[in-house]
N, C-alpha and C positions, 0 to 999 in steps of 0.2 A: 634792795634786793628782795627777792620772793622767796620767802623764810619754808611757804608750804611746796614750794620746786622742787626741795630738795629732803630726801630719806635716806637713811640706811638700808643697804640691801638683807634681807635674813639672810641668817647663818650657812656658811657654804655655798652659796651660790653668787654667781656674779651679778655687778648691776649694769643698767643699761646705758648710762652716760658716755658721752666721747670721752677721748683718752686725754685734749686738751678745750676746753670750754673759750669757745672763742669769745665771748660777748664778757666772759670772767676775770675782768683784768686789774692790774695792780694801780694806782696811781701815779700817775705822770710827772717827773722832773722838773723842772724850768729853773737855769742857773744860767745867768748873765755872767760875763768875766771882763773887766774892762784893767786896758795899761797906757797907759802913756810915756813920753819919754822925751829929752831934750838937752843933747849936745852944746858943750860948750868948749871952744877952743883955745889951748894958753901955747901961743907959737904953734910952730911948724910940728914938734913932736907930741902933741901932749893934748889927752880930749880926755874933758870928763863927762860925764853921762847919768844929768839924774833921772830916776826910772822912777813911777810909783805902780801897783799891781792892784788892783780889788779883785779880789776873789767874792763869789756873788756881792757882786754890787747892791743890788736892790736888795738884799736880805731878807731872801724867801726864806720857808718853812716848807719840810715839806712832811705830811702825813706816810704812816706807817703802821704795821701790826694791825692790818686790815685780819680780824678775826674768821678762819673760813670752814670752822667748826659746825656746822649745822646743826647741830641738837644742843648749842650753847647759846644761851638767851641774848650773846652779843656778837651773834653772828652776820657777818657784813659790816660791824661799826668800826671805825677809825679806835687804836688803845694808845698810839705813840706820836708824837711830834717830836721833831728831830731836824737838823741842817743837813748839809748837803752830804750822800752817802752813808746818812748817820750817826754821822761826828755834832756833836756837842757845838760846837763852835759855829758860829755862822757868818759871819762879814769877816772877812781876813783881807786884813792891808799892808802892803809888804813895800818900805824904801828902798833903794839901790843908792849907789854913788860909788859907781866902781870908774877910774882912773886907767887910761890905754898912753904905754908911753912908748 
């Protein structure tokens, strides 16, 4: 980013920037979610069903605290790494074995 683009307006008066900077954007998401699943029959009443879930599969990261302070020496740099949404956590894998009778 172009650190010299960007000023402070003096005091009391407005500055001349759009209202939303199109080109000024956040960093982009990518989260994979994958399930699987497979029925197994015991007679005529009775199925059970093992399920497994990944939640991001591939176990992205995703960047954060894009600093957009301009007159801060760390402005435009990436400050946080973080999973999906910003939770701590990042590959969640979840069993099922739920029983239909």
């Amino acid at each position: 980013m172009n650190k010299s683009a960007f000023s402070d307006p003096p005091p009391l008066t407005l500055g001349n920037s759009a209202y939303a900077l199109s080109r000024a954007r956040d960093i982009g998401i990518i989260s994979e979610d994958v399930s699987a699943q497979k029925n197994f029959y015991i007679r005529e009443n009775y199925r059970v069903q093992f399920r497994a879930d990944l939640l991001n599969a591939f176990n992205r990261h995703y960047l954060g605290g894009v600093n957009t302070n301009p007159t801060n020496p760390l402005f435009g740099q990436v400050t946080a790494v973080g999973g999906k949404e910003n939770t701590e956590a990042s590959r969640t894998i979840q069993f099922s074995l739920p029983l239909d009778f």
